[in-house]
N, C-alpha and C positions, 0 to 999 in steps of 0.2 A: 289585494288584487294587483293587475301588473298594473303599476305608475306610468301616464302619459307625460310629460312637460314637455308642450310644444313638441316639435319634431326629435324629440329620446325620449326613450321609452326604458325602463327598470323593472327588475326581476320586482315579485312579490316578496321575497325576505330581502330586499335590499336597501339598507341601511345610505344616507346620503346626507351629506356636508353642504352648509349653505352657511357660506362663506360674505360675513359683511363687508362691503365698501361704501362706506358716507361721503357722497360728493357734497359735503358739508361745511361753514369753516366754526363748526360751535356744536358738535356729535358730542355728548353727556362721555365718553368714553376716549375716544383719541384726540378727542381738541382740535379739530381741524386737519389731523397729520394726511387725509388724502383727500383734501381742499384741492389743491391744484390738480390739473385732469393727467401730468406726467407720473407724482404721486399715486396715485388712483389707480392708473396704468400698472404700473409696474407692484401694485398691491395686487391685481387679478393675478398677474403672473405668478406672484410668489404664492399664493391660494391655493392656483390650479397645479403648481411646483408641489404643494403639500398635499393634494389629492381630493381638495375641494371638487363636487360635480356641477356645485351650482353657485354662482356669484350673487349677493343682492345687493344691487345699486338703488343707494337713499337719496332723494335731492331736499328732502327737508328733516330734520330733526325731529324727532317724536315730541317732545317734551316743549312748553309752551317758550316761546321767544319771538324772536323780528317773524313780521309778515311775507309770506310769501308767496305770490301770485304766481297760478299759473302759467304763465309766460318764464316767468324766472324760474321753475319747477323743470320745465321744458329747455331749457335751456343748461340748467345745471345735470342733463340726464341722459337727454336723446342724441345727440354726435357721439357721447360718451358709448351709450350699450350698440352704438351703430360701428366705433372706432373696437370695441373690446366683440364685436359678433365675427367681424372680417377677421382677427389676429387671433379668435378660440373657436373655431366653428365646429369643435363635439361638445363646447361648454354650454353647461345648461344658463342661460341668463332671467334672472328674478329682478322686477323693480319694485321695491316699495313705496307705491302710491297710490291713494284714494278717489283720484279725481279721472274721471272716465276721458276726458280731453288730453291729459300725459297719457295715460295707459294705450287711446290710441294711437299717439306719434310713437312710441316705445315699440309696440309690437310691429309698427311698419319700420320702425329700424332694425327691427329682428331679436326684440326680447319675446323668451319664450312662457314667462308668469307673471304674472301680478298679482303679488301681497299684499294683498288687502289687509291694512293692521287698523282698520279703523270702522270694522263691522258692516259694511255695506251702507257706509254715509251715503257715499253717490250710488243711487241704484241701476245707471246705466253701466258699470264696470262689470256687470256679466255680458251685457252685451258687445259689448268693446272683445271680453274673451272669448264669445263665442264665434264672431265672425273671424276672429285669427285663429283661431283653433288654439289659443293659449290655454295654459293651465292658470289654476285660481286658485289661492288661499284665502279660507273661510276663515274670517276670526271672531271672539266674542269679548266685546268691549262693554256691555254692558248699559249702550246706549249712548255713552258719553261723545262730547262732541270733539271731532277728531283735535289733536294737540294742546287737549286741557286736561289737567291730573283727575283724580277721580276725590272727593269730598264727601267723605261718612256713607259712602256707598251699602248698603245693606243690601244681601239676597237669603231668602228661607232657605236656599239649597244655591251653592255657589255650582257643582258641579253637575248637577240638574240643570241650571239657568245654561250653562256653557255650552252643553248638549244638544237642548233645545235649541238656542240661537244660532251655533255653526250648522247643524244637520239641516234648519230650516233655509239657512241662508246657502249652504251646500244641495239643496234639489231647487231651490229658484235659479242657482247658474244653471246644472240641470234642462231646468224647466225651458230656460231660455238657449240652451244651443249647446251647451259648452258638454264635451265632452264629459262622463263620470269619471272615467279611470284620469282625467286632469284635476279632479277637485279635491283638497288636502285642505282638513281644519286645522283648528291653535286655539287650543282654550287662551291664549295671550295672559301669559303671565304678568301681572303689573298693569296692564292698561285695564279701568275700569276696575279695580282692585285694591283694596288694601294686601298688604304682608301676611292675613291671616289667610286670605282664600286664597292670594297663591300656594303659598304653602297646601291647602287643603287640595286646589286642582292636582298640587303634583304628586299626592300619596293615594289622589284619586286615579290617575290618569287611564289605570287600565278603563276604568269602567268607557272614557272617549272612545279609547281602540277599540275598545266591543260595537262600537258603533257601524266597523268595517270600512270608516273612511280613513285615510292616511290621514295619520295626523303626525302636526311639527308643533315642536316646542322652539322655545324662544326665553335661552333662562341665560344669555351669557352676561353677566356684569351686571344682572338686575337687581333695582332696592331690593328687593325680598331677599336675598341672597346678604344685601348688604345689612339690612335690618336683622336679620337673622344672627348673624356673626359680628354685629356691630364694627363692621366695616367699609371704609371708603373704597370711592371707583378705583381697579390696580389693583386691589388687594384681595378681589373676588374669587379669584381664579379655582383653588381648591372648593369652595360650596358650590360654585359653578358645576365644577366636575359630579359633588356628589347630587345634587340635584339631577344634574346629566343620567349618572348609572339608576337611579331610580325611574329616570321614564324610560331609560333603555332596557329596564325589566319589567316596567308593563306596555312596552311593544312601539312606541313613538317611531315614526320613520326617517324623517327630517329634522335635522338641528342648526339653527339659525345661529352661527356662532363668530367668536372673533376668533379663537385660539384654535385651530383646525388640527392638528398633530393631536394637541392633547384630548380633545375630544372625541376623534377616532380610535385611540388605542383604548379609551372608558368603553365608549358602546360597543366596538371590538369584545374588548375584555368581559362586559354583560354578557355578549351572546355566546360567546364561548362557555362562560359557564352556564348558562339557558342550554347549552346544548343547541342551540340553532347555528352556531358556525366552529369547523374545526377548528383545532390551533393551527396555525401557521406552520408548526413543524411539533412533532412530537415522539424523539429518542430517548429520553429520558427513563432507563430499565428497560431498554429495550435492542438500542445496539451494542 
C-alpha cells in the first residue's frame, strides 16, 4: 500500500533507505564517530548525498551501558532533528526512541517517525504519533525490557510470535489515531533474540510481508550476522548485504542501514531480477 511518513508519502513498490545516525559517544558500531552534533551534521548530508529518504536519529545505544534519562535523551536529539528538518525539508526524519515524552518534543521539532525498537514499552508512543500525524514502526522484542540483551529466550514459533506482536501492536497505533498507511513493522532482528531466530525471521520474512504491513528490516552489523560468519563489528559488511538481498526477495520495504550505496544497489539488484524494477539501462544485443 502507498507509505505515509509524516508529511511524504511513497509509491507502493517503493523501496527506501534509512540511513543511521547515533547522537551517541558509545554506538556498538562507529564508536562515538557522530557524537558531536557537527559530525552528525554533516553525516545526514553525506546520506542524503548517497540517496538515503530517511535518516534515523539515535540518542541512546541499544545495547546495555551508562543510564540515560529522559531529559539527557532530549537533549541529545531534539535541536538536533529541529537543526537537520530546517536544512532537509523533503528528508524524511525517524527517531529512535521508546519513551512517549522524546517522541513528543521530536515531532514538535518536525520528526516525521518514531521507531519504536523496544515493542511498545511506553504505551502512550502511539498516542504521541497519532496526534502529529507521524508514522510508527512496530517492533517485536519479545517482551524484553528495553536496553537489556535477551537470555535463553525460547519461542515455539519465533515467526509466529513476531507476526502476532507487530500486527497486534500495529492496529492499537491504528486503534488510537495514527494513520494505517504510517504504520511499518520489524521482526527486529537481534533484539529479544538469539542468532538462531534471527536467522529463522530472515528466511521467513516473506510470510511478515503477507501480512500487507510494510515491513523494515534492521540487519546492518548485527550479532547474527556476526555470529554467523564468526566475525567482528567492520567486518560485517558482505553477510549484511546477503542477509539484505534475502528480505529484498521476500518483499521488505525499509532498510535500516549504515552502508547506504551498497545496500541500494543489493535491493535494486533483487528487484531487477524479481522483475519488479527495470534495469537502469539495457543495450546489451540490442544496439
Amino acid at each position: 500500500m502507498t507509505l505515509r511518513l509524516g508529511r511524504h508519502t511513497f509509491a507502493d513498490d517503493a523501496t527506501l533507505m534509512m540511513a543511521i545516525v547515533n547522537r551517541t559517544p558509545d554506538s556498538f558500531y562507529d564508536q562515538g564517530a557522530t557524537w558531536a552534533e557537527d559530525k552528525a551534521f554533516d553525516r545526514v548530508a553525506e546520506v542524503v548525498e548517497q540517496g538515503a529518504e530517511i535518516v534515523d536519529i539515535g540518542g541512546i545505544k541499544a545495547a546495555p551501558g551508562a543510564f540515560i534519562d529522559e531529559a539527557e535523551e532530549r537533549d541529545r536529539v531534539v535541536s538536533f532533528v529541529a537543526r537537520v528538518r530546517a536544512a532537509h525539508p523533503s528528508l524524511v526524519i525517524s527517531v529512535d526512541t521508546w519513551r512517549a515524552s522524546v517522541a513528543r518534543a521530536v515531532c514538535e521539532a518536525g520528526a516525521d517517525v518514531l521507531n519504536d525498537a523496544w515493542g511498545g514499552a511506553d504505551p502512550e508512543l502511539v498516542d504521541v504519533a497519532a496526534e502529529f500525524g507521524a508514522g510508527i514502526v512496530c517492533t517485536h522484542t519479545g517482551g524484553v525490557t528495553p536496553r537489556t540483551r535477551p537470555h535463553r529466550i525460547e519461542y515455539d514459533d519465533v515467526m509466529a510470535a513476531a507476526i502476532a506482536d507487530t500486527t497486534a501492536y500495529a492496529e492499537r497505533a491504528v486503534a488510537a489515531g495514527v494513520l494505517r498507511e504510517s504504520v511499518v513493522i520489524d521482526p527486529a532482528h537481534d533484539f529479544g533474540k538469539n542468532t538462531f531466530h534471527s536467522l529463522e525471521i530472515t528466511r521467513r520474512l516473506e510470510e511478515m510481508v503477507a501480512t500487507g504491513w510494510p515491513v523494515l528490516v534492521s540487519l546492518s552489523n548485527k550479532d547474527f550476522v556476526g555470529e554467523a560468519l564468526d566475525l567482528p563489528v567492520g567486518e560485517r559488511l558482505t553477510g549484511t548485504l546477503a542477509a539484505t538481498a534475502v528480505c529484498a526477495q521476500a518483499g521488505a520495504r525499509i532498510y535500516r542501514v549504515h552502508e547506504v550505496v551498497e545496500t541500494r544497489q543489493v535491493v535494486d539488484m533483487v528487484a531487477t531480477i524479481a522483475g519488479r524494477r527495470p534495469p537502469a539501462r539495457a543495450i546489451r544485443g540490442l544496439a
